[in-house]
N, C-alpha and C positions, 0 to 999 in steps of 0.2 A: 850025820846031822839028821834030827827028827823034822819029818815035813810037815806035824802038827804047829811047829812052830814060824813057819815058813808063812810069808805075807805074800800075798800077788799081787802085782800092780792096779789090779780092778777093787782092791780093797782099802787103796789108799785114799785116807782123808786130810782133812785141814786140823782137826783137833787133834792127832797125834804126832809125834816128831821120831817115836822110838819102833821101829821097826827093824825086820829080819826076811832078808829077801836072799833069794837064787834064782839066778838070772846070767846069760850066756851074753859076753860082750858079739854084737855083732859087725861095730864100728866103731872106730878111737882115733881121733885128732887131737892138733896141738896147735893152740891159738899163738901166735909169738906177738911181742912187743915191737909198735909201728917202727921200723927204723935199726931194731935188734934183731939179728936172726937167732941170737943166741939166749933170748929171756925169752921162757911159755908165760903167760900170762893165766891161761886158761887150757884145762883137757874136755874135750865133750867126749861122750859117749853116748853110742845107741846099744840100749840095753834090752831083750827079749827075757821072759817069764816062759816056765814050763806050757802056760796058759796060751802061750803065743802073742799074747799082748807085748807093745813095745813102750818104751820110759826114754826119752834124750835126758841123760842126766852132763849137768855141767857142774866143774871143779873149776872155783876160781882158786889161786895162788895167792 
């Protein structure tokens, strides 16, 4: 993969949605549904950049 094309998290804005990032999971949970141990509802993730900066990205379902 070419690093020219590579975004860091310090160059993220609000008027774009299309980006290209690499990034080292540093942390990953799984949110379950009240009551279900068996449905995730949601994965968070703490996400680090070559930069060292960090992103909490969350995946709802």
């Amino acid at each position: 993969m070419e690093n020219n094309h590579i975004t860091m998290f310090r160059s993220f804005n609000a008027h774009s949605t299309n980006y290209t990032i690499k990034a080292k999971i540093i942390s990953m949970w799984d949110k379950k549904m009240n009551g279900y141990d068996n449905q995730i509802y949601r994965v968070d993730m703490l996400l680090m950049d070559e930069e060292v900066r960090y992103l909490k990205f969350l995946y709802n379902y």
